[in-house]
N, C-alpha and C positions, 0 to 999 in steps of 0.2 A: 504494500500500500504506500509506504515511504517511496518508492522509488516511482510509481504510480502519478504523485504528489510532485516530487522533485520535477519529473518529467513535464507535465499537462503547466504547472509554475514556467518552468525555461520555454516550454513551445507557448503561453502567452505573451511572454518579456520578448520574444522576436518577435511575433506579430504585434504586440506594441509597439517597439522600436520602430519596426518598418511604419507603421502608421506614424507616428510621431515623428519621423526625418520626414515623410512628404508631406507633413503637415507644417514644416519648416522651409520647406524646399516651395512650398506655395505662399510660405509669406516673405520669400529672400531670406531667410534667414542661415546658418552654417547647421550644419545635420552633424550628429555626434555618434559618437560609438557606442555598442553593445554595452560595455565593460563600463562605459559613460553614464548610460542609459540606468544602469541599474542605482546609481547612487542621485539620479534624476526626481526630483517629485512627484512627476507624473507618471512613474512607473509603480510608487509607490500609491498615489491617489485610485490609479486604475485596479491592482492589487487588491488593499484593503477596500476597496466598493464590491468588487467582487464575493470577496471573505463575508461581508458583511450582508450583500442578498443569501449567499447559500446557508450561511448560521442561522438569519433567520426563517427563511423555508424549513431548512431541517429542526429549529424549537416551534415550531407553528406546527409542526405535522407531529412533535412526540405532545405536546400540550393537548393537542387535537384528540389524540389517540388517546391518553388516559381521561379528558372527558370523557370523550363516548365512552369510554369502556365501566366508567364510574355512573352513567348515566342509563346501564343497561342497554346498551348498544344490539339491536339483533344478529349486527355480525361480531360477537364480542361475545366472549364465555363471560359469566358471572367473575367476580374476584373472590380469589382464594378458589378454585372450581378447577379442576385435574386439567390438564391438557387439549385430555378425549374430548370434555365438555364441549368445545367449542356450539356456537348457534342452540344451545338447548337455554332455558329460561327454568329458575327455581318455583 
């Protein structure tokens, strides 16, 4: 999964890059390096907005989940109810 991680991270930081040099190169400006790029704000801005949609999809869907399941959910075993439970009602 780390390496997963590491990976899907470096293949964003180029496709930003590459976005961010012709977004430079469209306003005259000098286009910079990879290695540049990474100690850049914008690399960091675009990063954590990222981290920060999928944190919260992923707390909105486990919050989600132990409502319904607390609220007797029909796809949701009762709590504390075996495994097998699943879909049966007390």
């Amino acid at each position: 999964m780390l390496l997963c991680f590491i990976g899907s991270w470096l293949g964003q930081s180029v496709t930003d890059w590459r976005a961010f040099n012709h977004e430079q190169l469209d306003h005259h400006s000098a286009t910079i390096s990879w290695g540049e790029y990474w100690v850049n704000a914008d690399f960091w801005d675009r990063s954590l907005q990222n981290w920060q949609s999928e944190f919260l999809a992923i707390g909105t869907m486990a919050v989600f989940a132990v409502y319904l399941r607390q609220r007797g959910s029909p796809e949701s075993k009762p709590v504390g109810a075996p495994h097998d439970a699943t879909g049966e009602s007390n």
